[in-house]
Structure formats: C-alpha cells, structure tokens
MILOTOR-373956 format. One record per residue (C-alpha): residue number from 1; x, y, z. Coordinates in nm, 3 decimals. Layout:
BEGIN
<num:NUM	px:X	py:Y	pz:Z>;
...
This chain:
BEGIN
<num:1	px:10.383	py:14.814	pz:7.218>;
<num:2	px:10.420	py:14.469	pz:7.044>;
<num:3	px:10.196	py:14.460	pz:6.720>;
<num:4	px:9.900	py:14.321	pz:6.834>;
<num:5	px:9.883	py:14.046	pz:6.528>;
<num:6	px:10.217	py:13.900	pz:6.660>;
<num:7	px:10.125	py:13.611	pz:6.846>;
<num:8	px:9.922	py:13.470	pz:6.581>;
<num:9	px:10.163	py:13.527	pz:6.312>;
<num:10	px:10.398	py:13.296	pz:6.572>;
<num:11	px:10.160	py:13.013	pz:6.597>;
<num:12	px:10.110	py:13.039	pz:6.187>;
<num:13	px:10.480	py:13.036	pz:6.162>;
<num:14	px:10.536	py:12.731	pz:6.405>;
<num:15	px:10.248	py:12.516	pz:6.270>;
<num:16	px:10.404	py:12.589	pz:5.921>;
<num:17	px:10.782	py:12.440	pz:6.073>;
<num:18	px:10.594	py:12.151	pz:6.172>;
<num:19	px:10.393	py:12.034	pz:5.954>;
<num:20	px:10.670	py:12.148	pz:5.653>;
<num:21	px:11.035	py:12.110	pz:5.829>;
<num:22	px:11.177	py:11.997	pz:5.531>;
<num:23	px:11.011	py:12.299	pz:5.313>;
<num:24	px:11.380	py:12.435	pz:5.240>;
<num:25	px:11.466	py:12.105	pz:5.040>;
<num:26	px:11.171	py:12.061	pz:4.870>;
<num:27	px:11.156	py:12.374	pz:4.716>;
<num:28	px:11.537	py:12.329	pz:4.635>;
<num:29	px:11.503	py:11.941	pz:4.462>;
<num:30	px:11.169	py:12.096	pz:4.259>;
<num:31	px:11.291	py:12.383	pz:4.124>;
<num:32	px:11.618	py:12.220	pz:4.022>;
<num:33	px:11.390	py:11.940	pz:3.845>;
<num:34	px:11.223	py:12.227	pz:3.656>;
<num:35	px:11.565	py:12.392	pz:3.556>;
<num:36	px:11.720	py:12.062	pz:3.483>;
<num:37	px:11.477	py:11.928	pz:3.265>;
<num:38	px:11.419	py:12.271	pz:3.073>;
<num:39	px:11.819	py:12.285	pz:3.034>;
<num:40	px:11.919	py:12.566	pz:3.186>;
<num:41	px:12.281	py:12.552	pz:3.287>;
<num:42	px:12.242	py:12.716	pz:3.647>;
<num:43	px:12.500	py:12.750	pz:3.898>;
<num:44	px:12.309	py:12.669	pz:4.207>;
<num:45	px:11.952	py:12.662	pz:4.404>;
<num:46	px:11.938	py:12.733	pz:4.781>;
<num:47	px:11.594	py:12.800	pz:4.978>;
<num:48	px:11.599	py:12.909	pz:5.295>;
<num:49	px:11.260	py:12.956	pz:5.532>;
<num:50	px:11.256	py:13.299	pz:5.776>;
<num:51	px:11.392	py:13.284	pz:6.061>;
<num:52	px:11.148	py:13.378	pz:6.353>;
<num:53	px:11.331	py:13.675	pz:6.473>;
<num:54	px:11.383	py:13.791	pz:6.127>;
<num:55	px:10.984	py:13.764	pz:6.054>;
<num:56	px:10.902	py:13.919	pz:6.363>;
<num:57	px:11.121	py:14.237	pz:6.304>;
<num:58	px:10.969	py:14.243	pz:5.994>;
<num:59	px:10.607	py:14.238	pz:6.104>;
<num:60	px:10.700	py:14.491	pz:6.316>;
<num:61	px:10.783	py:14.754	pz:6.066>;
<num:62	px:10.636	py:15.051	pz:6.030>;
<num:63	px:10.527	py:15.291	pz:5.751>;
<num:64	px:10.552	py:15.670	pz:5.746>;
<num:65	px:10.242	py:15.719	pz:5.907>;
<num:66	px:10.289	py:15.535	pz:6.228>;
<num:67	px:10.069	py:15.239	pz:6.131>;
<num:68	px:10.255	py:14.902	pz:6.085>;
<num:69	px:10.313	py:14.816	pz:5.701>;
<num:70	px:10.140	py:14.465	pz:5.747>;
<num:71	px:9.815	py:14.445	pz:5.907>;
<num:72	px:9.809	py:14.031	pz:5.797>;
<num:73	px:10.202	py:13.990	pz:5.814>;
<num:74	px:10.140	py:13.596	pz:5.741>;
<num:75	px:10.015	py:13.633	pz:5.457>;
<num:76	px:10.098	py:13.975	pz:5.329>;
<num:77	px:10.542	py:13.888	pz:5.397>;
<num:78	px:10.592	py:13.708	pz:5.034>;
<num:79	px:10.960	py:13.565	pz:5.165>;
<num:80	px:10.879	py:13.398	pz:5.438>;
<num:81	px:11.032	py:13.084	pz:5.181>;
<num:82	px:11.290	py:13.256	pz:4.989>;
<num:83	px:11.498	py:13.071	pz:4.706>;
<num:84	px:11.779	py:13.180	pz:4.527>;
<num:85	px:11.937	py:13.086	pz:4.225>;
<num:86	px:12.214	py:13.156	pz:4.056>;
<num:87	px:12.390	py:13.159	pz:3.738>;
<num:88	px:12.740	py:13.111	pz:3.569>;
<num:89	px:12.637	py:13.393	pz:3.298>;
<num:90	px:12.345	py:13.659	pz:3.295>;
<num:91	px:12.201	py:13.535	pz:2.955>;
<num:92	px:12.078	py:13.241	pz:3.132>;
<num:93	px:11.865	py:13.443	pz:3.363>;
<num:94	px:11.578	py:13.490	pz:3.138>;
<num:95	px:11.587	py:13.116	pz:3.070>;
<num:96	px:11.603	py:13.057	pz:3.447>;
<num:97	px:11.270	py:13.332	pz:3.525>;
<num:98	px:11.096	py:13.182	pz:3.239>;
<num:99	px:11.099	py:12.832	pz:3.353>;
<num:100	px:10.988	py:12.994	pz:3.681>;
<num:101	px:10.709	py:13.198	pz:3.510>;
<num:102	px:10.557	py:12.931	pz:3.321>;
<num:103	px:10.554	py:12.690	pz:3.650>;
<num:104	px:10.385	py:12.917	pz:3.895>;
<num:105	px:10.153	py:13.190	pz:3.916>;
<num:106	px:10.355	py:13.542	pz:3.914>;
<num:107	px:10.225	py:13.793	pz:4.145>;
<num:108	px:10.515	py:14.023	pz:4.071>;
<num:109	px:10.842	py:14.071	pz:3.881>;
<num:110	px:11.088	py:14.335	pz:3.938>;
<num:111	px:11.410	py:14.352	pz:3.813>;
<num:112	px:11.670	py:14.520	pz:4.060>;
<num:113	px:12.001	py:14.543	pz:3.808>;
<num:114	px:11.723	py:14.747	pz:3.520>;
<num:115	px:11.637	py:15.009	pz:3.819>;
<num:116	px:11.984	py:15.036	pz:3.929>;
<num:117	px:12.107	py:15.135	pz:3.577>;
<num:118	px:11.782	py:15.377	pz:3.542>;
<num:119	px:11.931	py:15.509	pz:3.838>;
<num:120	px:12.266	py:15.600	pz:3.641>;
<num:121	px:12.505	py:15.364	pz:3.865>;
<num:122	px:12.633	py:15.010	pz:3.946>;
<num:123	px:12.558	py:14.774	pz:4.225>;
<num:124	px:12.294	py:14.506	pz:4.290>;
<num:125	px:12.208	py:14.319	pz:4.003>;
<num:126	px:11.932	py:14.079	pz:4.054>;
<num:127	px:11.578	py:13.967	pz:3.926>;
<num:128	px:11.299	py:13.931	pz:4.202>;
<num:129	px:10.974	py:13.734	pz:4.184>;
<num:130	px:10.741	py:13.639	pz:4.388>;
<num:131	px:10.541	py:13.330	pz:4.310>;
<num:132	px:10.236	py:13.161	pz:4.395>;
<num:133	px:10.262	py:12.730	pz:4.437>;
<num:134	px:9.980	py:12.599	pz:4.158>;
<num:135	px:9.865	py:12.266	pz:4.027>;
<num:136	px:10.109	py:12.310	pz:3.728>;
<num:137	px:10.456	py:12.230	pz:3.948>;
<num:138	px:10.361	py:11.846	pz:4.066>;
<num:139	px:10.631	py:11.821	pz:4.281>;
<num:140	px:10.525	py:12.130	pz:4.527>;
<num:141	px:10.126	py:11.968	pz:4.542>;
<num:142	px:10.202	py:11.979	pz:4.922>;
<num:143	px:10.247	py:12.345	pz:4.930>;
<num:144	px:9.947	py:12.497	pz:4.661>;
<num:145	px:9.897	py:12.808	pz:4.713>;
<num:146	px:10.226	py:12.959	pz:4.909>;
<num:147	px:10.369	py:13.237	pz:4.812>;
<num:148	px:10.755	py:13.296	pz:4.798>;
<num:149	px:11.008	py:13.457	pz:4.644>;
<num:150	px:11.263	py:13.411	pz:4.405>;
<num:151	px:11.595	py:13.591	pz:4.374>;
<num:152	px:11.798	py:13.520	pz:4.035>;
<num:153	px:12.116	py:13.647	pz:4.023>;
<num:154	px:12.479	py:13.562	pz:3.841>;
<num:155	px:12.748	py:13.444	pz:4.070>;
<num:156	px:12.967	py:13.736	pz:4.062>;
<num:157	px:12.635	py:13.966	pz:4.139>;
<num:158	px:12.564	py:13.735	pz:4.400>;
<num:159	px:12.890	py:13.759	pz:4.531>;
<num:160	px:12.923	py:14.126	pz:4.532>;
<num:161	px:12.583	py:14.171	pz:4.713>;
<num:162	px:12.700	py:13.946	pz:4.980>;
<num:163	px:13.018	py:14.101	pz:5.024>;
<num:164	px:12.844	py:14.494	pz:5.052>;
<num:165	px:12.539	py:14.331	pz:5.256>;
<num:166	px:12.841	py:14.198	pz:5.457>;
<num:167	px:13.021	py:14.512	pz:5.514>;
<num:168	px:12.736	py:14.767	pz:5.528>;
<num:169	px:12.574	py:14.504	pz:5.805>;
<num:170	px:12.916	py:14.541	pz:6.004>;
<num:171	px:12.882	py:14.900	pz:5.952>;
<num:172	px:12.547	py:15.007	pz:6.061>;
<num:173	px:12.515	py:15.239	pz:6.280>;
<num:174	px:12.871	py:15.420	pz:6.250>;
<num:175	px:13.045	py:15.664	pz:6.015>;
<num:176	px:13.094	py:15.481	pz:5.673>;
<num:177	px:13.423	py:15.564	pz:5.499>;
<num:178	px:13.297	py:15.704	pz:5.125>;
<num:179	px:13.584	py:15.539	pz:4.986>;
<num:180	px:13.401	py:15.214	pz:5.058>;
<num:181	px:13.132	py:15.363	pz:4.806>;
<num:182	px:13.353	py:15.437	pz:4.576>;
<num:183	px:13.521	py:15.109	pz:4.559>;
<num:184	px:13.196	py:14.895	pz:4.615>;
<num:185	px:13.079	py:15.106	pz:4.281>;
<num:186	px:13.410	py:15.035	pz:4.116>;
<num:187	px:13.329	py:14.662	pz:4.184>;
<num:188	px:13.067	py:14.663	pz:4.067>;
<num:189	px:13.088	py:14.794	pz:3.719>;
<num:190	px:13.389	py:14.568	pz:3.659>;
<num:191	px:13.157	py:14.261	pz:3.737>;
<num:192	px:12.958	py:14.383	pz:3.513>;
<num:193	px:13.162	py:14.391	pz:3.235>;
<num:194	px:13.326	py:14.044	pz:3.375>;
<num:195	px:12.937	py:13.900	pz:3.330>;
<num:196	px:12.980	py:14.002	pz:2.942>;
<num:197	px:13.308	py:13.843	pz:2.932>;
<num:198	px:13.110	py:13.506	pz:3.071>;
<num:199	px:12.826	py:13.566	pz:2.844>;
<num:200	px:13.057	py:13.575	pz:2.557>;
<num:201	px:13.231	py:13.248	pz:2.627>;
<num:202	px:12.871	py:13.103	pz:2.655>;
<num:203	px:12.764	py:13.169	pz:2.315>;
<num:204	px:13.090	py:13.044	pz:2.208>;
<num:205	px:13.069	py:12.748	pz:2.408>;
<num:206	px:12.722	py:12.659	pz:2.203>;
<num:207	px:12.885	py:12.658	pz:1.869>;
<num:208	px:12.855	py:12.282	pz:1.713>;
<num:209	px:13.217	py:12.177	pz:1.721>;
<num:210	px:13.313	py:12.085	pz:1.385>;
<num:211	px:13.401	py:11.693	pz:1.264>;
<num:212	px:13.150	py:11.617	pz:1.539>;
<num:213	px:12.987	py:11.329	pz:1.310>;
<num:214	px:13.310	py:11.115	pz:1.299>;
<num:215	px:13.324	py:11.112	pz:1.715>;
<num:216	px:13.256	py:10.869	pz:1.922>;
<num:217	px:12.921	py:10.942	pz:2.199>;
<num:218	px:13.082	py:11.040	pz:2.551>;
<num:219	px:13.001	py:11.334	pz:2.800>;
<num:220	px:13.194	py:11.572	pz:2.626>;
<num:221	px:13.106	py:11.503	pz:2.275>;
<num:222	px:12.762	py:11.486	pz:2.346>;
<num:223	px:12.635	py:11.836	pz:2.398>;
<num:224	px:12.790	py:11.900	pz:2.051>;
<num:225	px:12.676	py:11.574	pz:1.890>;
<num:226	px:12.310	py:11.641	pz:2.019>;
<num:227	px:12.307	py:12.026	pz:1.889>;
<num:228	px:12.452	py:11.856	pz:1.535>;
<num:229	px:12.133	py:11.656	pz:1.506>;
<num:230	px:11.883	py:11.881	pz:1.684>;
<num:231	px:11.973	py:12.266	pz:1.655>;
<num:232	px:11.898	py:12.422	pz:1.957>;
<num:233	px:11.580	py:12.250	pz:1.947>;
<num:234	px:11.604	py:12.105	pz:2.281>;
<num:235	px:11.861	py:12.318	pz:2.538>;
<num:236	px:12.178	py:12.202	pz:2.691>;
<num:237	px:12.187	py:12.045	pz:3.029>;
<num:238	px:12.400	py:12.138	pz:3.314>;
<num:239	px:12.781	py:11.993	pz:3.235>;
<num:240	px:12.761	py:11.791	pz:3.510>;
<num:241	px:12.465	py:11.599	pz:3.405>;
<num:242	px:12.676	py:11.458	pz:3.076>;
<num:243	px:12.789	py:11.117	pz:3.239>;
<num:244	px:12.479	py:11.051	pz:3.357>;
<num:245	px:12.323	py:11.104	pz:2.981>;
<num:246	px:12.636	py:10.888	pz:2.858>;
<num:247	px:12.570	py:10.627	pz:3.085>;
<num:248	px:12.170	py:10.606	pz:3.014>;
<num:249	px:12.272	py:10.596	pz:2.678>;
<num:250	px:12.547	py:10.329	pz:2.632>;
<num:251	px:12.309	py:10.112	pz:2.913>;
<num:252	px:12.021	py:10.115	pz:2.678>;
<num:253	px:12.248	py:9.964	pz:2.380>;
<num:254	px:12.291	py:10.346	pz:2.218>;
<num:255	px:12.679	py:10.403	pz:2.199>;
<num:256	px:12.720	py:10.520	pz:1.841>;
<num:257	px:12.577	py:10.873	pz:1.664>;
<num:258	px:12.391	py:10.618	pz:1.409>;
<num:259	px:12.220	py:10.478	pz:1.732>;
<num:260	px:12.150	py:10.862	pz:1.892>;
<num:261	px:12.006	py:10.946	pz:1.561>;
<num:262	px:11.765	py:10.684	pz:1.538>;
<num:263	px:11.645	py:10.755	pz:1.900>;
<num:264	px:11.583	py:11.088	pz:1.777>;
<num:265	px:11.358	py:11.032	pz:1.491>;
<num:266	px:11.103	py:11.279	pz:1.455>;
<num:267	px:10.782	py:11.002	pz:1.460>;
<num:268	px:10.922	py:10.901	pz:1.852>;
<num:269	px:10.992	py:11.289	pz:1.959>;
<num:270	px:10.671	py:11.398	pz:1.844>;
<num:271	px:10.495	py:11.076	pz:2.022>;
<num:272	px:10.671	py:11.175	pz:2.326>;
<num:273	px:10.594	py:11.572	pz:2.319>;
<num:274	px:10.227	py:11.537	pz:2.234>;
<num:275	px:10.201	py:11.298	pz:2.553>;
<num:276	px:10.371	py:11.501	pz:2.797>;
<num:277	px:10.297	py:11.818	pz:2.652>;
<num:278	px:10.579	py:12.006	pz:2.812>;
<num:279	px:10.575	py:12.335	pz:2.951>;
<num:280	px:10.858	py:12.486	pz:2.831>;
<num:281	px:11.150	py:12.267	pz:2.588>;
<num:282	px:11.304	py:11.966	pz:2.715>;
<num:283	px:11.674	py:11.972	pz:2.778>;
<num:284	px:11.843	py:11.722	pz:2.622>;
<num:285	px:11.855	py:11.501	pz:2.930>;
<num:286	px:11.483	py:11.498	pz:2.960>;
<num:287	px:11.446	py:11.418	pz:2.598>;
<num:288	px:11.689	py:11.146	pz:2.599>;
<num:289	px:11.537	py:11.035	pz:2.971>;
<num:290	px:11.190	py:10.976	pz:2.787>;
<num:291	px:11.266	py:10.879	pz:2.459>;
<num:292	px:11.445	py:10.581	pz:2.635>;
<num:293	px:11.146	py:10.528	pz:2.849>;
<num:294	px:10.922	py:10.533	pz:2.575>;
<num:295	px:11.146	py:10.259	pz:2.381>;
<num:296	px:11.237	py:10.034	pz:2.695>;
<num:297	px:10.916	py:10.118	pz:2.919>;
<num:298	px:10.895	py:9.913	pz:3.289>;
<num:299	px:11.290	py:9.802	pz:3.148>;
<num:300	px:11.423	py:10.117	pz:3.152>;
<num:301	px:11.319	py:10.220	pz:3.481>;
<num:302	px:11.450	py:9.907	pz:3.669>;
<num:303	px:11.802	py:10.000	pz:3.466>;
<num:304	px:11.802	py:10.388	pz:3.575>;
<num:305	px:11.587	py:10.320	pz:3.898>;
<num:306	px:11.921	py:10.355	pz:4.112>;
<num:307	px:12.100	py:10.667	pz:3.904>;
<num:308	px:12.115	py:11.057	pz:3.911>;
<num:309	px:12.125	py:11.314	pz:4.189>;
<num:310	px:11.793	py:11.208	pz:4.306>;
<num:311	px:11.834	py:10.838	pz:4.257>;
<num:312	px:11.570	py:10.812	pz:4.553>;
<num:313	px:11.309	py:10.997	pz:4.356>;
<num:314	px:11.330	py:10.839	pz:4.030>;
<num:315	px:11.147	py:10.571	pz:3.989>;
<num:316	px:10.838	py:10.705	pz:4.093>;
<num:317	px:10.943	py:10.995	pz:3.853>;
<num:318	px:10.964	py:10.745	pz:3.564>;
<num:319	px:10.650	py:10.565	pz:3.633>;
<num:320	px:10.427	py:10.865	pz:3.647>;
<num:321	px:10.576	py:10.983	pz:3.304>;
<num:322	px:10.529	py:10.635	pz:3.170>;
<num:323	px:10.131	py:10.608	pz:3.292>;
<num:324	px:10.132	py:10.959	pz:3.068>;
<num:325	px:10.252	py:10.782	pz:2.782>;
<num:326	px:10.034	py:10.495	pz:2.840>;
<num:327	px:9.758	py:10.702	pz:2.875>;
<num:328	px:9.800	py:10.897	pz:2.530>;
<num:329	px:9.868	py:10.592	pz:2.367>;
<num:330	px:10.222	py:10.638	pz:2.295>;
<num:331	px:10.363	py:10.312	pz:2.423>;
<num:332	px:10.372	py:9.946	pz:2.317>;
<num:333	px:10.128	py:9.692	pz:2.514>;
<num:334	px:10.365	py:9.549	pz:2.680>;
<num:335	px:10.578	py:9.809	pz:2.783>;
C-alpha cells in the first residue's frame, strides 16, 4: 500500500518546481561565486533537483522493521537539491568544503573516500555534506532555510563512480562477473595514486616563477606576479578567470607590476577587508575586483558592467559591494 504521506510530499514537491524552476542554476551561479571569489581552482559545479519518480521511490523505502524510513520524507530527504562539485586535484577539496562550511549551516559531514580506506580497500572517493541555506550566502536569500547536499569529489573519482554506478546499474539484478570487482578495485587504486600525481603538479604549479619582477602583467604572468607581491595571502583563481583579471587591470590604467603594486598597498587592502569583512580569503580576482572598485567607484562599474561569466549579474554585484564600502567609510565622496 502506497505510503500514506505520498500525496502530500507530491504537492510539496510541485509547489517547490513552481515557485523555484530555476533552483538548479541558482544554486550552480552561487556556489561558483563563493568558490570563485575564495580562489579555489575547481573543475566544475552542477545541481540537479530530484526527479519525482526518484523522490517517490525514495519515500517509499523501508527500514528493517517494516516501517518506512521517513515518516516526513519532505523534509527529512536532505537531496532533494543535490550539487556536485568537482576538482582537478584532491588538495583542493578541503578548500572547496571549507568555503562551503563557512557559507551555510552544516548539519552533517561525512567523508566517503576516509571510510572506504578504514574499510581496507579502494573505490568511491568523495566528501558529502548536507547544508542548510542561511542569511550568510546573499545570493540563495530566496531559498533560507533548504537543506541540500553537497558531493565533492576529484574528476577522476567522479569519473570512476560514474562508470561503476554505470555498470553495476546495468547489472542489477543478474550474476555479476567478480572480475568486474577486481578490475573496478584495480581502478580504483590507480586513480588514486593518479590524484597524487595531480596533487603534486599543483604544488609545483604554485611555486613563484623566478625573474617574475622584470615581466610584463598578462594572464599568464599574473598568478605568479600576484603570489611575488602577496604570498599566498590571497588564493589563486581558476586559470580561466586570468584574461578577465588582465583585462580589468590594463582597463583601469594598471598594465605594469609598479602599477599592481601600488594597487596593492597595504593602507587600500586593509580599507577594503575591514569593509567587507570576508568570510573566508579573497582570491586574487576578488581582491583585484574591489580594490579597483574602491579606487574608481560608480567608474569602474560602468567599465566592467558588461564583463565576466555573469556579465548579467554584475553590476548589481558591484553596487552592493560599493554601498558596503560607502557605508564603512572606505570610499571617496564622490565615488
């Protein structure tokens, strides 16, 4: 007999697709902001919201006893929006879940790839939170209070966990060839050590490139140019966002390292942190992004009004960031 709680989870689940039908992207363009601006150099961010037939086979399940495992299934599932991100290297996960962690409310952490080695094998690596929508992410306001769940995970794990979910799916229900297990297993542990490979190249990749000072400012000089003068003070920003820095840069009349270097006096990035009191470190886009704001003010935003991945988005980005620093005092009268 159908679980008695069904039909009202279906009307919670259809008012949510109407009044939210574009809940997939919106959790995809915030959490990328977050990442972005905190400089994490992710792979990838895709959301997805439950299929019907998907939450209703899951409200349906049972436990042990008989009894269905969720008496409130709307608000006891945690994925009915799921996002997933992923990673080039697994040292960036921690940067990635504490972004997350310091954005939402965590209701609970677990981290699949620890229990699997506990367990003495190989196979699905990834980190799995579930995380409640609160006041601190502004660009989610529509959704306070959800709760959904996050799945962070390199590319290679996420590729290998497709691929077995793939085959097993295929599979169910028949004999399964234990050669499969052997070779999924096999797989595994060499992605594993193909992850350390990655993460080694990483750390190399961060190394300040030596002569740097005599170079001229350009997408690929700056990531080195910017560690030269900062440390890892602020983090690095996805590669691809490195034109886009160059461009707000040489825009704004700053197209030498003399120039960069007086932008990033400490008097101006102090002004600028104490005003937007950040939650985690700025990359070194978003530092950059509002240092020039701060300089330029209302200017600045009707030269970058029209540029980046969410070109759409920005200005009203920039002039809520620029009432902050108007607020605290930061800014010039007339800016």
């Amino acid at each position: 007999m159908p679980h008695k709680k069904i039909p009202a989870l279906k009307a919670s689940y259809n008012e949510f697709r109407r009044t939210y039908p574009l809940a997939a992207d919106d959790f995809v363009d915030a959490i990328e902001e977050l990442l972005s601006d905190a400089g994490v150099n992710y792979d990838r961010v895709t959301a997805r919201v439950k299929q019907w037939r998907s939450l209703k086979a899951k409200a349906l399940k049972k436990g042990a006893d008989g009894h269905p495992l969720y008496g409130d299934p709307w608000h006891e599932i945690v994925d009915i929006v799921g996002v997933r991100v992923t990673t080039y290297n697994s040292t960036a996960i921690p940067d990635v879940i504490g972004v997350l962690k310091k954005s939402f409310a965590v209701k609970k952490q677990v981290d699949k790839a620890a229990q699997t080695r506990i367990s003495g094998g190989f196979g699905y690596g990834s980190h799995h939170l579930v995380l409640q929508v609160t006041e601190a992410c502004e660009d989610l306001q529509d959704y306070l209070g959800l709760v959904f769940e996050v799945q962070v995970r390199t590319v290679l794990q996420h590729a290998w966990a497709e691929f077995e979910h793939d085959i097993r799916y295929k599979g169910a229900g028949g004999e399964f060839d234990p050669r499969v297990d052997r070779a999924f297993t096999l797989a595994a542990g060499l992605i594993e050590l193909a992850d350390q490979q990655f993460d080694q190249i990483a750390a190399i990749q961060q190394e300040v490139p030596a002569g740097s000072k005599d170079v001229e400012l350009s997408a690929d000089t700056l990531p080195g140019i910017l560690t030269m003068l900062n440390g890892t003070r602020f983090p690095r920003a996805k590669t691809e966002y490195y034109p886009w820095m160059e461009d707000l840069l040489i825009s704004n009349g700053v197209t030498t390292v003399a120039d960069l270097k007086k932008l990033l006096n400490e008097a101006d990035i102090s002004a600028v942190e104490s005003s937007m009191k950040y939650r985690f470190p700025p990359s070194q886009l978003r530092i950059i992004d509002d240092l020039l704001l701060r300089k330029f003010g209302t200017a600045y935003i009707e030269r970058t009004k029209d540029t980046g991945n969410r070109a759409s988005q920005r200005a009203g980005r920039l002039r809520k960031r620029l009432k902050i620093m108007q607020a605290a005092g930061v800014l010039d009268s007339d800016k």
